[in-house]
C-alpha positions in Angstrom: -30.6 -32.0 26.6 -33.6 -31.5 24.3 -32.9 -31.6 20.4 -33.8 -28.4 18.2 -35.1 -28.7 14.8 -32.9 -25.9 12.9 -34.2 -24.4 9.7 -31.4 -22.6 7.7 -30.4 -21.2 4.0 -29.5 -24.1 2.1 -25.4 -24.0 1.3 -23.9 -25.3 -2.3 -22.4 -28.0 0.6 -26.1 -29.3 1.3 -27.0 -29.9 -2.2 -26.7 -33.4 -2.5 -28.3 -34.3 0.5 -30.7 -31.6 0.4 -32.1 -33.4 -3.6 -32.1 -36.7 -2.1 -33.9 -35.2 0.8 -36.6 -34.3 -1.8 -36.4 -37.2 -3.9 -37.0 -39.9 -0.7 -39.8 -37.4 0.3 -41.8 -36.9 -3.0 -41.5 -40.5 -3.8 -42.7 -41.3 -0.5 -45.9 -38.7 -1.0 -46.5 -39.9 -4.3 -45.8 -43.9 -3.6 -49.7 -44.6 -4.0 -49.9 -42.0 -7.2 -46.8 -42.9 -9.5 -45.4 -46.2 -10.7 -42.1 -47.2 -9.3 -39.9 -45.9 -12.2 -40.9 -42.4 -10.5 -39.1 -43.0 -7.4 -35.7 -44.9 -8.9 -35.4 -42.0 -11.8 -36.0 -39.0 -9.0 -32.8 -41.0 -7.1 -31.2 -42.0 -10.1 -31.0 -38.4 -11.3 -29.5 -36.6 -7.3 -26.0 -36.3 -8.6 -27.5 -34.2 -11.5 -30.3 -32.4 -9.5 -27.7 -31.3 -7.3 -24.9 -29.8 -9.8 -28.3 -27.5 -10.8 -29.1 -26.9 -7.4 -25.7 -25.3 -6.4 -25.4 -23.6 -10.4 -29.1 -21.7 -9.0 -27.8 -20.8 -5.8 -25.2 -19.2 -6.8 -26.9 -17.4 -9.8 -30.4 -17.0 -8.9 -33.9 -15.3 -7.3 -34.7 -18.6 -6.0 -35.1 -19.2 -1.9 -34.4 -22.8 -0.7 -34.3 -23.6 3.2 -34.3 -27.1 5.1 -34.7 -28.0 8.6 -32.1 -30.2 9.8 -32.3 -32.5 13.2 -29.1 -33.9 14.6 -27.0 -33.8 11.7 -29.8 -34.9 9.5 -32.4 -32.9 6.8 -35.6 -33.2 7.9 -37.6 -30.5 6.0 -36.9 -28.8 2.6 -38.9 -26.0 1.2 -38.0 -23.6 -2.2 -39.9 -21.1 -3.5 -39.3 -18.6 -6.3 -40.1 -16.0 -9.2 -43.4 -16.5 -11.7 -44.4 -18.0 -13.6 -42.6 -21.1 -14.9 -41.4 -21.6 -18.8 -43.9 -24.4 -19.1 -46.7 -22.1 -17.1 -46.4 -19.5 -20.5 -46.3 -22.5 -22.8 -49.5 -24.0 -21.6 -50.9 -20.1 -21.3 -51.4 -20.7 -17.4 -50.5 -16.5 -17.7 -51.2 -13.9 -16.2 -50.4 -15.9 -13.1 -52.2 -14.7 -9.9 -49.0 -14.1 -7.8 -45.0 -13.5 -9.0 -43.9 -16.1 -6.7 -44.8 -19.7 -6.5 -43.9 -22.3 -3.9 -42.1 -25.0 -5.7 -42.3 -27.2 -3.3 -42.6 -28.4 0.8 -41.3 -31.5 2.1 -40.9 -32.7 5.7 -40.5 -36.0 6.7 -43.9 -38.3 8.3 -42.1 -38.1 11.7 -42.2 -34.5 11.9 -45.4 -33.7 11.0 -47.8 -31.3 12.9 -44.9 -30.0 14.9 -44.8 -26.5 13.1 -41.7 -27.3 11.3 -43.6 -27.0 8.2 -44.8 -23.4 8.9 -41.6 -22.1 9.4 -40.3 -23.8 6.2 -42.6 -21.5 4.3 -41.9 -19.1 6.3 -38.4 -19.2 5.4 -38.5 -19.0 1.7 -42.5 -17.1 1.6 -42.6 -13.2 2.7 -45.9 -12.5 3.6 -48.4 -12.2 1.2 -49.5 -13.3 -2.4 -47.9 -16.3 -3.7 -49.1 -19.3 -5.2 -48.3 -23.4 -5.9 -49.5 -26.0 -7.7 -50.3 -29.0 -6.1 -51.0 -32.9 -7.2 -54.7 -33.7 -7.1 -55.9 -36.1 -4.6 -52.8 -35.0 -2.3 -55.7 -33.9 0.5 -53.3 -33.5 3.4 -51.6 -31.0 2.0 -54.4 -29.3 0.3 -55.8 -29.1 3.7 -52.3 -27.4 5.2 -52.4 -25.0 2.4 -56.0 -23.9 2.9 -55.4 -23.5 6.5 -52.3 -21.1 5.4 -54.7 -18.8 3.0 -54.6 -20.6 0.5 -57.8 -20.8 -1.6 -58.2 -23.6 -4.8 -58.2 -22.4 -7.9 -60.4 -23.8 -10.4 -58.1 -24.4 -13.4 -56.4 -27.7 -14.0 -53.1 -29.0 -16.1 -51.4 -32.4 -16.4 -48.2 -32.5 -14.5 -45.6 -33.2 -17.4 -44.6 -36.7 -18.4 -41.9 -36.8 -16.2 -45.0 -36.7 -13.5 -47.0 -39.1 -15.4 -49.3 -37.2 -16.5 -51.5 -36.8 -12.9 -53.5 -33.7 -12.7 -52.6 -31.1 -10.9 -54.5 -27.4 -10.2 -53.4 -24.4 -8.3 -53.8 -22.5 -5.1 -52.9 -19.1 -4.7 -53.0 -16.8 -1.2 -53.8 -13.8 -2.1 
């Protein structure tokens, strides 16, 4: 019997799992980008990321989805209202779209299987929206493009919990 890759509404139940999901993944897309610290404080802080996670799902606009593989997440996407506090702080307003991808996150062994697609698809509706993505992060620049996305030519440091890294936004229109 052949496995299926499901890709569901994430459940208060999956929020643990569903943060460490993300934290193993961004660490592991940003190991040649950010120092070590990044990885042990995005693991160090699940049990916290999590109580948010379920506080937001039951109390807010936000869409999260994962893809999940024999009992295991293998995909996480969330996308949601615009713009972000720190967006009108840095005056990164009017943004070009009222909803941004947050973020997109499938493991290496499931790449170019489509399982990404329908993670956007999941928490996207056709249409405008718009992310921001870590520069020098090409793969994913070049999924994004391939998806409508075009590169904006603004720029903004990612925060210092980031490290600083540049960052710059694409928006589908």
């Amino acid at each position: 019997m052949t496995e299926t890759t499901d890709v569901r509404s994430v459940t208060a139940d999956d929020a643990e799992a569903w943060v460490r999901f993300v934290a193993v993944e961004r660490a592991r897309t940003y190991a040649d980008t950010m120092p070590q610290s990044f990885a042990e404080r995005l693991l160090a802080e699940v049990p916290t990321s999590a109580e948010h996670l379920r506080e937001a799902l039951a109390n807010g606009p936000v869409r999260y989805a994962l893809a999940e593989r024999g009992g295991k997440i293998v995909g996480a996407a969330e996308a949601g209202p615009a713009p972000a506090d720190w967006e009108v702080e840095l005056g990164f307003v009017p943004v070009p779209a009222h909803i941004e991808l947050h973020l997109l996150y499938v493991h290496p062994d499931h790449h170019g299987t489509g399982l990404a697609d329908r993670l956007l698809a999941a928490v996207l509706d056709p249409g405008p929206a718009y992310l921001w993505l870590v520069a020098g992060n090409a793969r994913a620049e070049r999924f994004y493009a391939r998806r409508g996305f075009v590169a904006l030519a603004e720029q903004a440091p990612a925060g210092d919990s980031w490290g600083n890294v540049t960052m710059h936004r694409m928006v589908r229109t």
